[in-house]
N, C-alpha and C positions, 0 to 999 in steps of 0.2 A: 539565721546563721547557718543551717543547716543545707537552707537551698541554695547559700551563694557557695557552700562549700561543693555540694554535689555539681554545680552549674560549673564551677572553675577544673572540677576534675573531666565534665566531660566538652569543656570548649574543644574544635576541633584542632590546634596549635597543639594542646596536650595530649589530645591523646594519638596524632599522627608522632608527636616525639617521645610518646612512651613506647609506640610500634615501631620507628626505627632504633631506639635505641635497642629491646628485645633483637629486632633483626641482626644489628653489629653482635650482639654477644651470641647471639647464636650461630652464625657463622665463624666467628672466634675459635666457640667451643668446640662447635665440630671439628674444624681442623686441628684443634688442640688434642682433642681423644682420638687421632689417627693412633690406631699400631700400640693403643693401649693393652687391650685383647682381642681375638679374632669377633666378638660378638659385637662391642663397641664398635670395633672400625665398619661391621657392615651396616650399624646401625646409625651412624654416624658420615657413612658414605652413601649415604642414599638423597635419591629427591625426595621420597619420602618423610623422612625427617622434619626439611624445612617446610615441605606445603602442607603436611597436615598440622604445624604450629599457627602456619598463615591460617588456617579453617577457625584454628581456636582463637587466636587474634580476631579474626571473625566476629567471632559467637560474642565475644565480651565489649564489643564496642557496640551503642546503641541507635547508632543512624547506619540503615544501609550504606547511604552515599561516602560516607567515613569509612565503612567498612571495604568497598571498593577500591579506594582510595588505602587505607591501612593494608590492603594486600601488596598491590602493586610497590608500594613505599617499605613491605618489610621482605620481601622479595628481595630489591634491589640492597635494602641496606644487609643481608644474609651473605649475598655474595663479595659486597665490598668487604664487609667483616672478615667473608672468608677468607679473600685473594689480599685483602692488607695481612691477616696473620701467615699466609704464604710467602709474602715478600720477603716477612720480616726474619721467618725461619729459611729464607734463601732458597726456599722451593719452587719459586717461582720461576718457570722455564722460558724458555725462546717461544713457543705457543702458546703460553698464560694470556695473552690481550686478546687474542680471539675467542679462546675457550669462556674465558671471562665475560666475553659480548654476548656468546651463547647461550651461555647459561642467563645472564642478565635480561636478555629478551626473551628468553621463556620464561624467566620473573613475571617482565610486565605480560604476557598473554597470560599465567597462571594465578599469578596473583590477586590479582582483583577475580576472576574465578574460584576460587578459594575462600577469599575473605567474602563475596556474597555467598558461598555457601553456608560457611561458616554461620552468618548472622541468618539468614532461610531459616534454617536447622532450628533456630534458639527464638527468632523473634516473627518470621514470616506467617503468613496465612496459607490455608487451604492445599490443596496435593501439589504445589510444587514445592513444599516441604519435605516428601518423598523423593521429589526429583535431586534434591536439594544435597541430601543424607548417601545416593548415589553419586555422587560426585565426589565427594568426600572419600567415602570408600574405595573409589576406584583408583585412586592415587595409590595404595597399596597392592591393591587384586593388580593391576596392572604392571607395577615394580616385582612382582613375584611369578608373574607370566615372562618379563623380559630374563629377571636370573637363571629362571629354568630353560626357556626354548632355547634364547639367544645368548647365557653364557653358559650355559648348562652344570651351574652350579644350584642343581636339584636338591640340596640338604637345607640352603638357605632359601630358593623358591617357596617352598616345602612351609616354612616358616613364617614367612612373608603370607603366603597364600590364608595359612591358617588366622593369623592376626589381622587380616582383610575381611576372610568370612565372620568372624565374633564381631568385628568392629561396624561390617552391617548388619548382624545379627542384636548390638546396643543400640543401632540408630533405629531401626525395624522397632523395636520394643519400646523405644521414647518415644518415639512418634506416634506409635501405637496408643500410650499412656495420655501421649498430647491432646487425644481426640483426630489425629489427622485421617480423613475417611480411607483414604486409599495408601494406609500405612504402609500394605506389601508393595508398592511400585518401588520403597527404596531394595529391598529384597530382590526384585524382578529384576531391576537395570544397572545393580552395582556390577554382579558380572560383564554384562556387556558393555557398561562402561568402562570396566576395567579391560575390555579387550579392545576396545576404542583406543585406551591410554596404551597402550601396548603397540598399537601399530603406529600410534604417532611419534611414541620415544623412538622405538628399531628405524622408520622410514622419513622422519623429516631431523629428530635432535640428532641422533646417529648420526646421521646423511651429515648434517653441517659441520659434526664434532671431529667426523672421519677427514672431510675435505682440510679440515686447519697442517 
């Protein structure tokens, strides 16, 4: 009884529909807490948000190849969630179908990047478990280099930056705990991942979001 229970929780049908359904409401939510308070709305208006949730989605599915797959799929369903609750609140402008596109195809290149980090982190082997843990982080470290250069809203940078370093500072330390040998590489390369994620948002998502 118990294995056909566990085996029915993790067929792939179920659990690719408990990650899109997560994605609708998380998109939902976030545009729902716009303009709640000024912390909310940054927190809630970030990439940040939805792909370090895709990591954790990730981390709790048990086949990479789902987990791959659960990224990409809670990506896309974030944004529909979010752009159906814009419609509905009539926010939705003359340039919502492109922006929409945009952001949707940085879903599928980020998402399945996420969600195999996400599962690395939690089920993989050997030091690309550090690689793994630096990706993860840099979604943050990088979202906190673009507020400060590129909007130069330094107070929320400032904040971003700090909850990027602690947050490879708990993966450094698990992974550490994990036995993974080369635990500092996620320490080494979240920064420069994070400055990677930096010149990709300002010079390729900018670039396309400016053109709409």
């Amino acid at each position: 009884m118990t294995t056909t229970t566990a085996s029915r929780h993790d067929a792939p049908v179920t659990v690719l529909a408990a990650t899109v359904a997560f994605g609708l409401l998380l998109g939902w939510a976030t545009y729902g807490l716009h303009g709640v308070s000024p912390l909310l709305e940054r927190a809630t208006n970030s990439a940040s948000t939805w792909i370090i949730w895709t990591a954790v989605a990730g981390a709790l599915i048990r086949t990479r190849q789902l987990a791959l797959w659960g990224g990409a799929l809670m990506m896309l369903a974030t944004c529909a969630g979010y752009y159906t609750a814009s419609t509905l609140g009539d926010t939705f402008g003359t340039g919502g179908l492109g922006t929409a596109a945009v952001w949707s195809a940085a879903g599928l290149a980020g998402g399945p990047l996420l969600g195999w980090a996400g599962w690395t982190v939690r089920r993989g082997r050997g030091d690309v478990r550090a690689v793994a843990g630096a990706v993860i982080a840099m979604v943050v470290l990088g979202e906190g280099l673009w507020l400060g250069w590129t909007l130069h809203y330094w107070g929320e940078a400032a904040v971003f930056l700090t909850v990027g370093a602690l947050l490879t500072l708990l993966l450094t330390v698990y992974l550490a705990r994990a036995g993974v040998h080369r635990y500092w590489l996620c320490a080494v390369l979240a920064p420069l991942s994070g400055l990677a994620f930096y010149l990709a948002e300002e010079g390729i998502l900018n670039g396309l979001l400016g053109s709409l």
